[in-house]
C-alpha positions in Angstrom: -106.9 -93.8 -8.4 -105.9 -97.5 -8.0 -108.4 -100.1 -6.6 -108.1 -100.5 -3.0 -107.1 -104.4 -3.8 -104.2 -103.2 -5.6 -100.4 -103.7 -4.5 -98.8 -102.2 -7.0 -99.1 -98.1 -7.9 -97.4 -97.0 -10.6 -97.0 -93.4 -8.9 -94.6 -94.6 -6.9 -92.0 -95.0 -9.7 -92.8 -91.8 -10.0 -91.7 -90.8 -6.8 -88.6 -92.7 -6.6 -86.8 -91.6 -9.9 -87.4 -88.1 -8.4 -86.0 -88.9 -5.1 -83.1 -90.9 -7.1 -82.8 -87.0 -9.0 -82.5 -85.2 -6.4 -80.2 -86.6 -4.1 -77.9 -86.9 -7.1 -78.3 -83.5 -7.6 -77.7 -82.3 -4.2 -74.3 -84.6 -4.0 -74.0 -82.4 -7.1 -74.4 -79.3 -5.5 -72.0 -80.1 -2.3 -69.3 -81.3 -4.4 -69.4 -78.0 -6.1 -69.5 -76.1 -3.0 -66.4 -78.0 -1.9 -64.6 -77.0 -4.5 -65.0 -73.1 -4.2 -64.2 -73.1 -0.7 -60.8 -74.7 -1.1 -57.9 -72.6 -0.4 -57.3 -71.0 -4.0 -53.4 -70.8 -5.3 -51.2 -68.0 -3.7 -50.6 -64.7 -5.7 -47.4 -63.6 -7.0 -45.5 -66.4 -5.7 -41.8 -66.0 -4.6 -39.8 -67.8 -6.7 -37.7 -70.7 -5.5 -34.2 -70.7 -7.2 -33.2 -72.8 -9.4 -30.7 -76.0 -8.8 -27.5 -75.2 -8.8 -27.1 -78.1 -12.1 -29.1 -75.7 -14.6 -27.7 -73.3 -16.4 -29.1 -69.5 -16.9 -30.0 -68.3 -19.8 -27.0 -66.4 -21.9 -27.1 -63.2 -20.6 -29.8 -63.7 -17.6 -28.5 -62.7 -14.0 -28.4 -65.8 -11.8 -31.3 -65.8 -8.9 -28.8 -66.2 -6.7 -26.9 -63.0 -7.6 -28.1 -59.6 -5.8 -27.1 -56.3 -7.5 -24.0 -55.0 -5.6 -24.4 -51.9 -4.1 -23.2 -49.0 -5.8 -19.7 -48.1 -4.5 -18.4 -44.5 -2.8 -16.8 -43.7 -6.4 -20.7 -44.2 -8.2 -22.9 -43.1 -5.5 -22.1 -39.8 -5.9 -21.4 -39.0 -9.3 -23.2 -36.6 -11.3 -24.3 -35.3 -7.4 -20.9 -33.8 -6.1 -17.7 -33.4 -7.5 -15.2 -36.3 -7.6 -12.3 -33.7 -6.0 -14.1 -32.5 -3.6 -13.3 -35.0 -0.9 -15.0 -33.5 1.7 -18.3 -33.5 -0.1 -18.5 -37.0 -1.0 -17.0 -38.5 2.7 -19.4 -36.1 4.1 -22.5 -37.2 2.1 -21.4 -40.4 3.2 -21.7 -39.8 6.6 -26.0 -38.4 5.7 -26.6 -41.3 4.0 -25.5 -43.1 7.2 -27.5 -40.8 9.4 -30.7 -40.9 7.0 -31.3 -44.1 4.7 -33.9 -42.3 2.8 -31.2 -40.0 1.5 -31.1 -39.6 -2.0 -28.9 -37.1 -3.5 -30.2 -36.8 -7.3 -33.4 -36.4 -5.7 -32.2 -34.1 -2.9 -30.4 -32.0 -5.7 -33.7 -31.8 -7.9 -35.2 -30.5 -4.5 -32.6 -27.7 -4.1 -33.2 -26.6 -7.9 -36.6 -26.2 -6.9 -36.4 -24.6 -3.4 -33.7 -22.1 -5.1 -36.1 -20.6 -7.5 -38.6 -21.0 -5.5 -37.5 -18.9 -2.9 -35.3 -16.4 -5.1 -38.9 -15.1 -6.6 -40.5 -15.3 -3.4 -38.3 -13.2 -1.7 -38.6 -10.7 -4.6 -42.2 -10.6 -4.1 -42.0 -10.2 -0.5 -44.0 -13.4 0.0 -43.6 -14.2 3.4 -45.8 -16.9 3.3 -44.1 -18.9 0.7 -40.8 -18.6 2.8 -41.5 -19.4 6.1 -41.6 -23.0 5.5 -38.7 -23.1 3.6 -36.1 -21.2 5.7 -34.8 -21.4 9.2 -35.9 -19.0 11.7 -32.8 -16.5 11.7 -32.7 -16.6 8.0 -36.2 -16.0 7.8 -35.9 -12.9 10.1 -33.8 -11.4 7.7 -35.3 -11.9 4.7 -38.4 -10.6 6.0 -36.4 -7.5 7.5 -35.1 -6.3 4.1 -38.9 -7.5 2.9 -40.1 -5.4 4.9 -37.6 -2.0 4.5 -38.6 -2.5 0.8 -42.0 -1.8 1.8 -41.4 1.3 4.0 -39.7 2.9 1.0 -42.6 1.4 -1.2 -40.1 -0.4 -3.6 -40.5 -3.2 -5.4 -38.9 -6.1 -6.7 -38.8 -8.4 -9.7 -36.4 -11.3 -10.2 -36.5 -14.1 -12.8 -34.4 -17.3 -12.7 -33.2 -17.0 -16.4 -31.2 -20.5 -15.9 -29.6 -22.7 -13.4 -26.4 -23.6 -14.8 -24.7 -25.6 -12.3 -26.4 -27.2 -8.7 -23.5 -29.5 -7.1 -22.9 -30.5 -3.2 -19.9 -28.2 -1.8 -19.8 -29.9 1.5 -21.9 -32.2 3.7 -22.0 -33.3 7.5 -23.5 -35.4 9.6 -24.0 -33.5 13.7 -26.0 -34.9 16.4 -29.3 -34.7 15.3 -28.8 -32.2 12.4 -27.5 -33.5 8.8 -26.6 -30.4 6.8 -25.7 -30.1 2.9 -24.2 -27.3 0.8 -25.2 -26.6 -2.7 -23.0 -24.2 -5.0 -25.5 -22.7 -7.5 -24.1 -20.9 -10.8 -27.4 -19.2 -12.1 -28.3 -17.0 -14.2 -30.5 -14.0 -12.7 -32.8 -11.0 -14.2 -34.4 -8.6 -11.7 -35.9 -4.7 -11.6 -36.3 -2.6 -8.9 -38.5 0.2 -8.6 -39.3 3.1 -6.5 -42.8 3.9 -4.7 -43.9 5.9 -8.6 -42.9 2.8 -10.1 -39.6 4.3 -11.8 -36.8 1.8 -12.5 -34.3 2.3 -9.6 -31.7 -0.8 -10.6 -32.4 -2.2 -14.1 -30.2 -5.3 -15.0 -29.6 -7.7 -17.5 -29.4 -10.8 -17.3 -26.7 -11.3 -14.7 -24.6 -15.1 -13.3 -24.5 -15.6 -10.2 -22.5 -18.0 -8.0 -24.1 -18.9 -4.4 -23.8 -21.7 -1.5 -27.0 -22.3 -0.2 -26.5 -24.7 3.1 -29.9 -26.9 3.9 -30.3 -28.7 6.7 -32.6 -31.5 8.5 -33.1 -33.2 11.5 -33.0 -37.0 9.9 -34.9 -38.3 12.6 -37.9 -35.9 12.3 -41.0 -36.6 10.4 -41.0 -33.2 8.1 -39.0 -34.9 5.2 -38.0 -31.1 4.1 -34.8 -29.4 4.4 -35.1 -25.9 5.6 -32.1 -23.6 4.3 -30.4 -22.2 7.2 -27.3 -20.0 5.1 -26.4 -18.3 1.9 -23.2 -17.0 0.8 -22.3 -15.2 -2.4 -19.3 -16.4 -4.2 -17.2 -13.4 -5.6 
């Protein structure tokens, strides 16, 4: 230690180049901190258009330019066909009612709920059905279902092929949008008696059918339920 008559103590350099450190470290630290808590740059951006003086880029759609919407003569193509007038004006008129309409992916649906409920019904799945039909068509599926059963036949039915799934007519009610699909398929099916003999044995057999679905557009259940069939002679 320093003698008492001392005025000068070399610790005390000491002490002030550490104070000196660590207040430059701390403005350091805060500046720092600063940063990172600024408001960091917006995501996926909109971007602003560009002046009207530049040019695009050969073949590059302006910003400015929205894709028209297809017209009455596209919308429907490949969906309904272009002489049936009655099909197209009414799937108009659901697309109007319903703007989640979509009528490749309605017709994609129909395939499915076709075959679907061909081999259910053939099974006598009841279960699979019921959410698929109305309530009067349901009844008599499940009557015939269920007068197989008493004579202890049986029933089996293949979809060999869907040739052909168009719209044959569409409407647009009060509360109630309805769509009919003519089907041209190809069907295979056996029925046998209660010893398991071969009552009717086909081949492989076409078909023509109008299925009719239908949907309330305003209800939550985004299914169509079909509600008529008709065979096509």
């Amino acid at each position: 230690m320093p003698a008492s008559g001392d005025l000068f103590d070399p610790s005390l350099i000491v002490f002030a180049v550490l104070a000196v450190f660590v207040i430059w470290k701390l403005r350091s630290v805060l500046g720092m901190r600063v940063d990172r808590e600024s408001r960091p740059p917006a995501r996926f951006a909109p971007r602003r258009p560009a002046p009207a003086a530049v040019a695009p880029a050969p073949g590059a759609t302006p910003v400015s330019e929205a894709p028209a919407p297809p017209s009455g003569a596209q919308r429907w193509e490949g969906v309904a066909e272009k002489g049936v007038a009655s099909a197209w004006s009414g799937l108009d008129a659901v697309a109007a009612s319903d703007t989640n309409f979509d009528g490749k992916a309605f017709l994609n649906g129909a395939r499915r709920a076709y075959e679907l409920i061909v081999t259910a019904f053939a099974k006598g799945n009841r279960e699979t059905l019921k959410p698929l039909l109305a309530q009067d068509v349901f009844d008599g599926f499940s009557a015939e279902i269920a007068r197989r059963e008493q004579q202890g036949e049986t029933m089996e039915t293949a979809v060999v092929a869907i040739d052909a799934a168009t719209v044959d007519a569409a409407r647009a009610n009060a509360g109630r949008n309805e769509v009919t699909v003519r089907f041209v398929a190809r069907l295979m099916s056996v029925r046998r008696d209660r010893a398991g003999e071969t009552i009717d044995g086909e081949q492989t057999r076409k078909v023509v059918e109008r299925w009719t679905f239908a949907r309330d557009p305003k209800a939550n259940d985004p299914n169509w339920k079909l509600v008529a069939t008709q065979a096509e002679d």
